[in-house]
N, C-alpha and C positions, 0 to 999 in steps of 0.2 A: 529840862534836866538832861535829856540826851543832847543837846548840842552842847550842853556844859562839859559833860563828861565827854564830849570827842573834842574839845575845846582844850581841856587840859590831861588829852590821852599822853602828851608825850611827858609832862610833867610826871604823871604816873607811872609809866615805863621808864623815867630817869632813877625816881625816887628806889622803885622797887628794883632795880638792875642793882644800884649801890648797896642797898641793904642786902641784896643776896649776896654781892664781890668782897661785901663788909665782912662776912660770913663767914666765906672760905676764900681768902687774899690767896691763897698760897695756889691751886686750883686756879684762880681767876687771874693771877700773873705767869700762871703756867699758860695756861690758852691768849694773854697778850702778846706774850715772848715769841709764841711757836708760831701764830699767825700775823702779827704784824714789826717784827722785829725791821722792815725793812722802810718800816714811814715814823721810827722810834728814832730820836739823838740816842745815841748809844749805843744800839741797840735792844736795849735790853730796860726793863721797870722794877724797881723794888717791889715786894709783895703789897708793901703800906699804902706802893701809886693807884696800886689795880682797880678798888673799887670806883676812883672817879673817873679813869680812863673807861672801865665799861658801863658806866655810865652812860657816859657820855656818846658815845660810841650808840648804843642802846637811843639815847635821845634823839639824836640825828637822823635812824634810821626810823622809830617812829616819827620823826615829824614829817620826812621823805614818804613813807605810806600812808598819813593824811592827806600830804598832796595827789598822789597815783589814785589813792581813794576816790577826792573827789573829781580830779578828771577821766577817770573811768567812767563815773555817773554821770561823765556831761554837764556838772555845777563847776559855776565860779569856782576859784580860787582867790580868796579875801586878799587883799596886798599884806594886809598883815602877818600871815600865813608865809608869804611868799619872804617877806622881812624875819620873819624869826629863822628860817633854813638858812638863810643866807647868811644872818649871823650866826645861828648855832655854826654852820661849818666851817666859817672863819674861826671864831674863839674855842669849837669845838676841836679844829683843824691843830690850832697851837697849842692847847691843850694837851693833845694826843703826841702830838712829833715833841713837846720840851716836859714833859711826863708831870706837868705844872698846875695845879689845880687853879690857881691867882686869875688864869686865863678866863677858862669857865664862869667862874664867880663875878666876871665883867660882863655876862652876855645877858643878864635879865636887865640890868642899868640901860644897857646900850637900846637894848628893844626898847623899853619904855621911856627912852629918851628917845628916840627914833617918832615913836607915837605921837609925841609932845610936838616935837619939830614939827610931823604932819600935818599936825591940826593949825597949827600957828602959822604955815607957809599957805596950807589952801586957805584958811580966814584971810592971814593978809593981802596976800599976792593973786587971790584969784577970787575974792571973796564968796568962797562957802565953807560951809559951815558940815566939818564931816560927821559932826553926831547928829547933827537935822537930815542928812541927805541918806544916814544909817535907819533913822527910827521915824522919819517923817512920815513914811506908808503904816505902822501903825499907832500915832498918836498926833492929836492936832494940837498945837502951841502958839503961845503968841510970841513974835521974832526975841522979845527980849528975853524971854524962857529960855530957848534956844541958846541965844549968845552967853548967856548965864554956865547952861548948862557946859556948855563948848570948853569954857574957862576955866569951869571948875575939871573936867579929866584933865585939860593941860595939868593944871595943877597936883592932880591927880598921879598923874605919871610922871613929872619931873620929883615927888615926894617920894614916889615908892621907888624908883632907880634910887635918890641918896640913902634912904633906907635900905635898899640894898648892899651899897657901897657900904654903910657903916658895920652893918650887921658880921658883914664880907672882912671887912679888912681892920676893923675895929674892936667890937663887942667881941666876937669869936673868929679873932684872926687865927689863930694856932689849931683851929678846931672845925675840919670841915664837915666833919658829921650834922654839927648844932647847925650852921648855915643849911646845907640838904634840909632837915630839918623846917629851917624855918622857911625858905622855896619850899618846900611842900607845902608845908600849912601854914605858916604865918601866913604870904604873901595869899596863898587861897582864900583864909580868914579873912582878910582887909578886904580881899576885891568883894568880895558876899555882902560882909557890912556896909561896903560903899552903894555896890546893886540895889540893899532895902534901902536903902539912906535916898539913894534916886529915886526908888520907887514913891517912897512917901511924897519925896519933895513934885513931884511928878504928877499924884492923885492929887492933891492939895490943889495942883494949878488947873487942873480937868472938870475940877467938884467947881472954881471960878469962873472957867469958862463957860461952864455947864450953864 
């Protein structure tokens, strides 16, 4: 549960930075204007921009102190980790400078199509297997498990990037509150359901092996 919750700390800190800029726009495009008027087209943000600019803003910097976090402690820092900064700051980056929310709204697709790509380049190209090389030390399987299981996250994350896409620029294109929204919980909802969905499919193969 605690890696979960430092897992999806910056989701958290986005979610709840928007709902307070939601709050009081007028306040929270006051302190955009005054502090970063100089990385702004224009200068300057409408009060209606404010809440995703600090956001966002807000996300970037919590995901920047889960990394200082964990190499403080001397632990890894997961590539994955290292892939979401690097996109948040790119789309987080344009975002911020063309006062554009459409930006942002691309960067959960991109990760998780990133993820997808990963898995399908070390399968093909180097042949391993990143969810076996993730979860091998604590569970034993037989290869075809494995190769099963590898297939289905591909699938996994190429499903939930379009679904982000649609949610994004389709379902609630006029409407970025509903997307926020559904990045907080929708997308936390599906990954949970997917987790017991493994888990069963998981014991099932264990109780065989057994």
């Amino acid at each position: 549960m605690m890696k979960f919750l430092f897992d999806i700390f910056p989701l958290l800190v986005f979610f709840g930075s928007y709902r307070w800029a939601g709050g009081n726009e007028e306040a929270a495009a006051a302190m955009v204007n005054g502090h970063l008027s100089g990385i702004i087209s224009g200068g300057a943000i409408l009060a209606s921009q404010a809440p995703i600019i600090i956001a966002t803003i807000a996300g970037i910097v919590a995901t920047a102190l889960q990394i200082a976090y964990l190499l403080l402690r001397g632990r890894k820092v997961d590539g994955a980790l290292w892939v979401s900064m690097v996109v948040f700051l790119f789309f987080g980056g344009l975002t911020i400078y063309f006062h554009d929310d459409d930006f942002i709204k691309w960067k959960p697709t991109i990760i998780y199509w990133s993820f997808a790509a990963a898995m399908i380049v070390a399968s093909r190209f180097f042949n391993k297997n990143l969810i076996r090389a993730a979860m091998e030390k604590q569970i034993a399987l037989p290869d075809e498990v494995w190769s099963r299981l590898n297939t289905v996250w591909v699938l996994f994350w190429v499903a939930l990037g379009l679904l982000n896409l649609f949610v994004a620029f389709v379902l609630f294109k006029a409407d970025t509150n509903a997307w926020v929204s559904f990045k907080a919980f929708g997308v936390t909802g599906l990954m949970l359901v997917f987790f017991v969905a493994q888990g069963f499919y998981l014991s099932r193969h264990i109780k065989d092996e057994a």
